[in-house]
N, C-alpha and C positions, 0 to 999 in steps of 0.2 A: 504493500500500500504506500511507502514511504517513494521508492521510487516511481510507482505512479505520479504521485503526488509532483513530483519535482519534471516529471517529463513536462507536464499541464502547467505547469508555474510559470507568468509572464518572465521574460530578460531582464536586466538591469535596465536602464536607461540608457545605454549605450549603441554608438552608432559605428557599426565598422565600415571603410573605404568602400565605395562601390567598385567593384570592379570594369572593364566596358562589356566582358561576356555576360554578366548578371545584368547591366545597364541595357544591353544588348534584349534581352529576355524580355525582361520587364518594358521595354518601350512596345514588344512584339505584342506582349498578352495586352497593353493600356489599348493600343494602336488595332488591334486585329479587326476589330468593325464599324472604326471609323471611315465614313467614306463620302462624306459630306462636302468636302475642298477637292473630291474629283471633279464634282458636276461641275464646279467653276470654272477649273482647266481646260475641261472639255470644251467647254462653253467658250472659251475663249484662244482657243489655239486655233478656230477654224480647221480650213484647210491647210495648214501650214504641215508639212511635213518632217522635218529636220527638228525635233526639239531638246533641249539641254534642261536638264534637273541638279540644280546645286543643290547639294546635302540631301541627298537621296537617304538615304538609310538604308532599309533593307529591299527598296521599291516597291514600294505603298505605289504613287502615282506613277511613277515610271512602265510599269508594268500593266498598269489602266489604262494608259495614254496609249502602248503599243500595242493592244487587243484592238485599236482601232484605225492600223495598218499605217500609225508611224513611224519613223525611224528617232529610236528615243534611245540619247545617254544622259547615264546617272552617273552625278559623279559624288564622293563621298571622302570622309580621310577615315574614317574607322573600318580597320580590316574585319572585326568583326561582323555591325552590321554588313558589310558586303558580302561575307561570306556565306551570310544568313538571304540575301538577295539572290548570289545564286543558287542557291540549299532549293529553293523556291520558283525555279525560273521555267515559265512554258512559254514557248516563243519568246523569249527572251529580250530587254534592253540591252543595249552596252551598258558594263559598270567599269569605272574606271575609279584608282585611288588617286584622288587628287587632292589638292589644296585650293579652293576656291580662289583665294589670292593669289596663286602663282599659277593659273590655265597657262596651258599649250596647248592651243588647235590651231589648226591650217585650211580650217574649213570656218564659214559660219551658219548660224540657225537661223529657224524663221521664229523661233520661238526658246525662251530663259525663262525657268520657274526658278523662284526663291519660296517654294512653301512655309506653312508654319514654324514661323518667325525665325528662320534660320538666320540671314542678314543679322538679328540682334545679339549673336554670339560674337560678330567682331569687335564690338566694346566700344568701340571709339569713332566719332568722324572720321577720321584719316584713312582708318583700314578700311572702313564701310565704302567710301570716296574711291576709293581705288580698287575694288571692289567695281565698282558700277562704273567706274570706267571702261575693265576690262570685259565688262557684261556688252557695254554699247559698241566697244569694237566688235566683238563675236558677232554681236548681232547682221544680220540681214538687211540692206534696206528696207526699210517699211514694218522691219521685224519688231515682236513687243516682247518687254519684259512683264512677267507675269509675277506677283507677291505677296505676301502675306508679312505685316510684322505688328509687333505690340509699342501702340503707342500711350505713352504717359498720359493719366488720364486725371483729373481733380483731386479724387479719392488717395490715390495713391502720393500726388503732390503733398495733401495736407496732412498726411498719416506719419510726418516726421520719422522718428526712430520704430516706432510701432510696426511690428511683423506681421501681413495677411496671411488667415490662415485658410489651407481649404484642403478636401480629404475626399479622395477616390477608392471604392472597392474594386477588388475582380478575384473573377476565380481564377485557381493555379490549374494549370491544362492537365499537369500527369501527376503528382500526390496526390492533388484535392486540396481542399480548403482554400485560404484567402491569402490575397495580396492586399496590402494596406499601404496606399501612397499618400505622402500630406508633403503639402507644398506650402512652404513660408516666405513669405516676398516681401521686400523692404526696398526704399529707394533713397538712393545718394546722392541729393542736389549740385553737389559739390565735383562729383564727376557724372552725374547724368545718366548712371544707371543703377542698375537693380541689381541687387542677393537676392539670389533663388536658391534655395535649398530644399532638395528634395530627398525626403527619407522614404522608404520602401519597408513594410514590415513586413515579413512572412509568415506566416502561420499554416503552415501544412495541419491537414488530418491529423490529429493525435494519433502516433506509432508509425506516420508514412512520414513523416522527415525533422529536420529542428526549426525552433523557431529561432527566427534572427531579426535583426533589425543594421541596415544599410542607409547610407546617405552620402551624397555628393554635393555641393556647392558650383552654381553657374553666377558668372557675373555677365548682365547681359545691358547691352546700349537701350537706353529707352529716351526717344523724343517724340514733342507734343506731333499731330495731324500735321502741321504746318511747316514743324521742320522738316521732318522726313521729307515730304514736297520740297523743299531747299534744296536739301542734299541729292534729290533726284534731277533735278533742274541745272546744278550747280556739275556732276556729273552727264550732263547733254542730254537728257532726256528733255521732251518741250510737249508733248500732250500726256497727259493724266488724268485717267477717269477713275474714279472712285467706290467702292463701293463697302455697303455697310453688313454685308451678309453673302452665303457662299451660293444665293439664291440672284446673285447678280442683282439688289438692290439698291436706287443708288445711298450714296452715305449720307445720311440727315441728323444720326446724333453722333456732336462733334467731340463726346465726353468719351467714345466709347472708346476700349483700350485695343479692338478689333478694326484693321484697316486690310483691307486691300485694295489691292494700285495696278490697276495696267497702264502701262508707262509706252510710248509706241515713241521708233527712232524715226527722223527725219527717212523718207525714201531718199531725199539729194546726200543724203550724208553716207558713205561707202569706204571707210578706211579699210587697209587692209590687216586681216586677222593675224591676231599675238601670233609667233611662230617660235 
């Protein structure tokens, strides 16, 4: 009875390293039936054929986009999720290990996804700037950049030191029992972005495995609606339509921390691609 007792008994309070093959897992089980930012892609890539996905992951949309006889690369820096992308692949995209900041192609697209809020991982103007530089040469004449990122919204300005809290269940696919994600966000006037820390509890069936508790820290770029448009402008983009939903509505609350941007290049504009 004793060690019953102690198998069932919550963890300390302690958070150990996430690893990226556990990070890797866990995005797959949160991620596996979201499918709501295809429709948008869809919706907006037309007929273009050629299209680029920075921070694919394990190709969520990469793999949607080419069921519909595009020619689609993913590109990503984590070997894991990639390796989880091909584990998965029918008809397949190109997955490619890249560093978003430092592309090599010799070709370009008619079409650049930045899905959920990937751009905010670069932290800073600078990197984000050149960043979207290198998006506008790849691009195509007439090509659009397609995005999603999280902008700083009231709530979060005035919440000072004060950390948001919020909390996701899911079931575990092969022990059983639950996954317990809480996610703590705080923002830094001072540098202009966000602490996100996200802990992951486990809790397997009692006698199918231990329970544990994980957490890693993102520091991610957060600006109002207005800037981002800056910085997109500021980097050669010149038309931007807005919207406020993955329902392609247009954007009317300007409070909201959800933006997406198609961003479309001049057709007279034609540099030639990074090599």
């Amino acid at each position: 009875m004793i060690d019953e007792f102690h198998n069932h008994k919550e963890p300390d309070e302690t958070f150990l390293p996430l690893s990226e093959e556990e990070y890797t897992l866990f995005y797959s089980i949160e991620m596996e039936n979201f499918v709501d930012d295809i429709t948008f892609y869809h919706k907006h890539c037309g007929k273009g054929r050629r299209l680029l996905e920075l921070g694919c992951g394990e190709g969520r949309i990469s793999r949607a986009l080419t069921k519909s006889g595009r020619c689609t690369v993913g590109l990503d820096l984590s070997f894991s999720m990639l390796q989880k992308a091909y584990a998965q692949r029918h008809n397949p995209p190109f997955f490619l290990c890249m560093d978003m900041m430092e592309m090599a192609f010799s070709c370009q697209f008619d079409h650049i996804i930045l899905p959920y809020n990937t751009l905010n991982l670069l932290r800073d103007r600078v990197a984000i700037t050149s960043c979207l530089q290198q998006i506008h040469v790849l691009l195509s004449p007439g090509g659009s950049l397609l995005l999603q990122v999280y902008a700083t919204n009231q709530q979060l300005l005035t919440s000072g030191n004060e950390k948001q809290f919020q909390f996701q269940m899911f079931s575990l696919p092969d022990s059983g029992g639950k996954l317990i994600k809480e996610t703590l966000r705080s923002y830094d006037p001072h540098t202009e972005s966000i602490l996100l820390e996200e802990r992951y509890r486990v809790r397997p069936t009692p006698g199918q495995g231990i329970k544990r508790d994980l957490a890693h820290t993102l520091y991610l770029a957060s600006f109002s609606q207005k800037e981002w448009l800056s910085i997109l402008e500021n980097a050669g983009f010149t038309s931007l339509s807005l919207f406020g939903d993955y329902e392609s509505n247009p954007l009317k609350d300007h409070t909201s921390p959800l933006l997406l941007i198609k961003a479309e290049k001049n057709k007279k504009d034609n540099k030639s691609p990074i090599t």
